[in-house]
C-alpha positions as CSV (number, residue, x, y, z in Angstrom):
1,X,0.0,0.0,0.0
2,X,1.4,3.4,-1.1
3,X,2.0,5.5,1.7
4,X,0.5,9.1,1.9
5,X,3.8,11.1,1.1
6,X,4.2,9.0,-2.1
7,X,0.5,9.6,-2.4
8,X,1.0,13.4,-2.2
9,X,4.0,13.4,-4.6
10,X,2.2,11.6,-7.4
11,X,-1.3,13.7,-6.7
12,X,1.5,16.8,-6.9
13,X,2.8,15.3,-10.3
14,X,-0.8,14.9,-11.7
15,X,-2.0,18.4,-10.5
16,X,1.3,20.1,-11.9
17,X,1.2,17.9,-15.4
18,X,-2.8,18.4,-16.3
19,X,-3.6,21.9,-14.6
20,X,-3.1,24.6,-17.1
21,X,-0.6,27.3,-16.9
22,X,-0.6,30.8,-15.9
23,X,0.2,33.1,-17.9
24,X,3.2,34.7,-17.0
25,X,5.2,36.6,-19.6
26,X,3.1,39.6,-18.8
27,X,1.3,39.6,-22.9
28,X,-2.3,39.6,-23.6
29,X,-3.7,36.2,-23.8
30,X,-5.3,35.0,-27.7
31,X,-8.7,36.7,-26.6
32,X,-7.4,39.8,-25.0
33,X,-5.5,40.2,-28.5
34,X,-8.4,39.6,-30.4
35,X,-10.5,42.4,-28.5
36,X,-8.1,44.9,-28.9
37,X,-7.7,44.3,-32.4
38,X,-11.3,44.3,-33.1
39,X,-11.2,47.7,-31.2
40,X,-8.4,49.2,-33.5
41,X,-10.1,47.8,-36.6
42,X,-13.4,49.5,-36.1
43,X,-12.0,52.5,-34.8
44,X,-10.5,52.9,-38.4
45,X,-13.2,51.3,-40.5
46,X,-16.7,51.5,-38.5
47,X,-18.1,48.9,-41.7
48,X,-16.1,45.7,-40.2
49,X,-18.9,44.4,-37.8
50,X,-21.7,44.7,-40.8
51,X,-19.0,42.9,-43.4
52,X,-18.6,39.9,-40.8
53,X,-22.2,40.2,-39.9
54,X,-22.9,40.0,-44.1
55,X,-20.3,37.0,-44.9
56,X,-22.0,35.0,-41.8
57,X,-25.3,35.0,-43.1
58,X,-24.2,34.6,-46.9
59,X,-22.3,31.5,-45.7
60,X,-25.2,29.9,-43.2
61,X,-27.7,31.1,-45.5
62,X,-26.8,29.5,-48.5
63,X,-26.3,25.8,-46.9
64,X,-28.9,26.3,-45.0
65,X,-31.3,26.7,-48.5
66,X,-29.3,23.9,-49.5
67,X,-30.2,21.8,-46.3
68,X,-34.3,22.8,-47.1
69,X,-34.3,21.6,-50.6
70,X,-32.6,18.3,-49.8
71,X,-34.9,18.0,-46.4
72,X,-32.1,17.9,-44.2
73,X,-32.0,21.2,-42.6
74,X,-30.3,20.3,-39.8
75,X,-27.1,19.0,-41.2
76,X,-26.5,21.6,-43.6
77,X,-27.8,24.5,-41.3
78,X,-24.8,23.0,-39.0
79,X,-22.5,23.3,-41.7
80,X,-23.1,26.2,-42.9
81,X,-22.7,27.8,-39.6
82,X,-19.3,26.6,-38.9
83,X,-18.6,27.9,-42.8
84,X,-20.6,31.2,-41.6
85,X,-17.8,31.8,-38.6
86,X,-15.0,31.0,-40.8
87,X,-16.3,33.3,-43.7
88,X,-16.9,36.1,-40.8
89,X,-13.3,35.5,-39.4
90,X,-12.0,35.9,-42.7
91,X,-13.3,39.2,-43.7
92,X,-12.0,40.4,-40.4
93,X,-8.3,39.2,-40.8
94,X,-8.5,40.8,-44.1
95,X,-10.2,44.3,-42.9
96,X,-8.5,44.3,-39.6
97,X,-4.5,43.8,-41.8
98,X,-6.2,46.7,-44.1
99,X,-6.7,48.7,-40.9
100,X,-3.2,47.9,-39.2
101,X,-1.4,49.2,-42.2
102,X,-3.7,51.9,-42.4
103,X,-2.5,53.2,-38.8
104,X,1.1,52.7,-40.1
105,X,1.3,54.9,-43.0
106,X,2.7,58.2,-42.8
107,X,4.6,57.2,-39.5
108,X,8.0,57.2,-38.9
109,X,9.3,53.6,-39.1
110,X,6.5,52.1,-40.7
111,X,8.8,50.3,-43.2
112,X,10.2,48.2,-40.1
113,X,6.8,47.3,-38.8
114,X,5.5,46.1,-42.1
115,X,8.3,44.1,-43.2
116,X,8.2,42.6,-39.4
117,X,5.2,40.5,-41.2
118,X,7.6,38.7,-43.9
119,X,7.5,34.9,-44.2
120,X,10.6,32.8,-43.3
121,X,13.4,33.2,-45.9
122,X,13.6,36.7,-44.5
123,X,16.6,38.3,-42.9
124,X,15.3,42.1,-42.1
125,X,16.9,45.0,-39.6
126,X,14.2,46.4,-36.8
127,X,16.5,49.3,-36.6
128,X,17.0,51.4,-39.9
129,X,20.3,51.0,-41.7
130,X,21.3,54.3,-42.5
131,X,19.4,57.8,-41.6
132,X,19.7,61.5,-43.0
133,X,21.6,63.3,-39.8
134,X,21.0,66.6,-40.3
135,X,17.3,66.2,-39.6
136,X,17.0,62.9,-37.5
137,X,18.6,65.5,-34.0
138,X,14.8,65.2,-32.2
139,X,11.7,63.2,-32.6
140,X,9.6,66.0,-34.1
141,X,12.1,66.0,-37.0
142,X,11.7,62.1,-37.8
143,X,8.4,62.6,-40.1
144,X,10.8,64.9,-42.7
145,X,13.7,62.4,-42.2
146,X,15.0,59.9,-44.4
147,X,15.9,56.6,-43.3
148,X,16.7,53.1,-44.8
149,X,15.7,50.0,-43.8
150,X,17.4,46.7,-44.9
151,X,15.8,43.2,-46.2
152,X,17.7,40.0,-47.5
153,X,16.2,37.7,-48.9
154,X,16.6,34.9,-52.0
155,X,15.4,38.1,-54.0
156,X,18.9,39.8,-52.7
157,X,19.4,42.7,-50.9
158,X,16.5,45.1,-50.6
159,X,16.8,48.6,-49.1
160,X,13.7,50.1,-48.3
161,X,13.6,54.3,-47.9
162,X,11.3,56.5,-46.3
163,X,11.2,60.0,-46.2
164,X,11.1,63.1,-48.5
165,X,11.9,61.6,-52.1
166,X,15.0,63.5,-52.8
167,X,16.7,62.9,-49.7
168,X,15.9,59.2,-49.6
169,X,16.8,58.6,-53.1
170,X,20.2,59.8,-52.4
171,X,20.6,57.9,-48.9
172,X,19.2,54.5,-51.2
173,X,21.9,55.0,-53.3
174,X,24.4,55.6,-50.8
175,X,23.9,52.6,-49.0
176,X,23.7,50.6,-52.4
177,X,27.1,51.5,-52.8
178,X,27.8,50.0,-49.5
179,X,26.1,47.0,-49.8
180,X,27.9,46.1,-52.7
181,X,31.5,46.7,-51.2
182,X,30.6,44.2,-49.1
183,X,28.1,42.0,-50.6
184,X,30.1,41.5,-53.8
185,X,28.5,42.4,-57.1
186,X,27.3,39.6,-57.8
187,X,24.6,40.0,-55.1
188,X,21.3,41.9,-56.8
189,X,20.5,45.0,-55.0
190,X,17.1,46.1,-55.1
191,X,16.1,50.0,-54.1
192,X,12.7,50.5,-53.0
193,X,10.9,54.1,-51.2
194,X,7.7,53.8,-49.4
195,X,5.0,56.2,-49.3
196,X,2.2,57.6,-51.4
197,X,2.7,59.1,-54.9
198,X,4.8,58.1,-58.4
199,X,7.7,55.4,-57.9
200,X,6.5,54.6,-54.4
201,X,5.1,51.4,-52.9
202,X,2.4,51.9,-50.1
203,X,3.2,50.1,-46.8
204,X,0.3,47.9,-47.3
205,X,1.9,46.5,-50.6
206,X,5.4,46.2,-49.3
207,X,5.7,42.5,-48.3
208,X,3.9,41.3,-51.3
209,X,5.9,43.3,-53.4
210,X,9.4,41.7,-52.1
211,X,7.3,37.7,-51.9
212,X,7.2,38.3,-55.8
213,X,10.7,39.4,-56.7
214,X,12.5,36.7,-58.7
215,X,14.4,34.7,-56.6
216,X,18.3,34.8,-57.7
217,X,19.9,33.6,-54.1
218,X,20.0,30.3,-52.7
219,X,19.1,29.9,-49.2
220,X,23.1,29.5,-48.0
221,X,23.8,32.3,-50.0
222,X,21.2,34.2,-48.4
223,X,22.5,33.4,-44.7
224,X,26.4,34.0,-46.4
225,X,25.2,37.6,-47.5
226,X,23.0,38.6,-44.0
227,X,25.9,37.4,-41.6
228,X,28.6,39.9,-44.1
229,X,26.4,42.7,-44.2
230,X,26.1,42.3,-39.9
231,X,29.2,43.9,-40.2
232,X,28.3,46.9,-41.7
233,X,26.1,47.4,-38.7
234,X,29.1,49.1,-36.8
235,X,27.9,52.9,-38.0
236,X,25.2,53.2,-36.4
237,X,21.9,55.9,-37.7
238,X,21.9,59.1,-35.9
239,X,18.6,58.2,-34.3
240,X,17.4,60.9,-31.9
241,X,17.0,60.0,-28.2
242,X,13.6,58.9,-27.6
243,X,13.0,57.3,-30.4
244,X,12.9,53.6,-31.1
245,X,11.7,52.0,-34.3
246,X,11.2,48.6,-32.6
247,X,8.9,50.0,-30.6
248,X,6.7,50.5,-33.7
249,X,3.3,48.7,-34.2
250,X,3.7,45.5,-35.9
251,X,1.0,43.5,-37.9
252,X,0.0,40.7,-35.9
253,X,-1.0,38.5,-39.3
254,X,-1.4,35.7,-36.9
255,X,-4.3,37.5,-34.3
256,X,-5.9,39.4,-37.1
257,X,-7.0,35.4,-38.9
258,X,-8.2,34.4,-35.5
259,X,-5.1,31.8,-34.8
């Protein structure tokens, strides 16, 4: 017969091996993230509850007519409501990315936040590259500042400016020349400048643009060409005190399609 210690050890081990586990790390759970980006979505398109609302009852609707003209409501009005949440979930991740890059353009450091969201494959810089000094001295002088941010991928190297177009045209080519003293010139180079207008690509638009670039790198060469350009990192951007681009809101691809 076990005794009660051994008892009280093994009722210990259960309780510690099924119970579930606090949380922490201090972060919002699933649903807390969920909520708040609800919130931010239909703070910046009020339309996003009706959309869900409309895709939920095209989806149950429509197996659920189904379900009536076969005679088995039932089954199909079951189905079609799981296919209703899903259709409803989707139209929100879709809206609610829309939104997120929608709070992100315009601000400084948006480029960093939105390639945050590339796929694996991606080696990227949180912190930009290279930065125009004689404007970046305070935070109020970040908005008419150019900086560059710094992808590399199987696509190459892709610098990505921001700013007032002649200032960042000149710091993209600047650190082009950089990249290739160090990357070789055998390593394509790609120069891209975010923003709103001619010869621009809009924040929303950035991470689909560099998934469709041709891929020229192989994924060793890729990790051969990130680990030399580390290097480079020794200049660092005059980035004014008080300002940190990591701290820029990210797109959480993952919360806004409910996973």
């Amino acid at each position: 017969m076990p005794s009660p210690s051994s008892q009280a050890a093994s009722g210990a081990e259960k309780k510690s091996r099924f119970s579930r586990k606090k949380n922490t790390s201090g972060e919002p759970g699933r649903i807390a993230q969920m909520k708040q980006l609800f919130t931010m979505a239909r703070a910046q398109n009020p339309s996003i509850p009706w959309w869900m609302a409309l895709a939920f009852v095209l989806g149950f609707g429509i197996l659920l007519i189904i379900g009536l003209l076969l005679h088995h409501p039932f089954i199909f009005g079951f189905f079609g409501l799981l296919i209703g949440i899903l259709l409803a979930m989707i139209v929100f991740g879709r809206m609610a990315e829309k939104a997120a890059y929608g709070q992100l353009e315009g601000q400084p450091g948006a480029s960093a936040a939105a390639l945050s969201a590339l796929k694996r494959g991606w080696y990227f810089d949180k912190e930009p590259v290279a930065a125009e000094a004689n404007r970046a001295r305070s935070v109020n002088d970040l908005a008419s500042a150019a900086m560059v941010f710094r992808a590399v991928g199987r696509p190459g190297v892709v610098l990505v400016g921001e700013g007032p177009a002649t200032s960042t045209r000149k710091l993209l080519e600047s650190e082009k020349k950089r990249v290739v003293r160090v990357a070789g010139p055998e390593v394509p180079v790609h120069l891209l400048r975010v923003g709103q207008g001619t010869d621009t690509v809009p924040v929303a638009e950035l991470t689909k643009r560099l998934n469709k670039m041709d891929k020229k790198l192989t994924d060793a060469e890729v990790a051969a060409v990130n680990k030399r350009l580390r290097a480079l990192g020794a200049a660092k951007p005059p980035i004014p005190k008080g300002m940190d681009p990591r701290n820029a809101p990210r797109v959480d691809r993952r919360a806004a399609r409910g996973r």
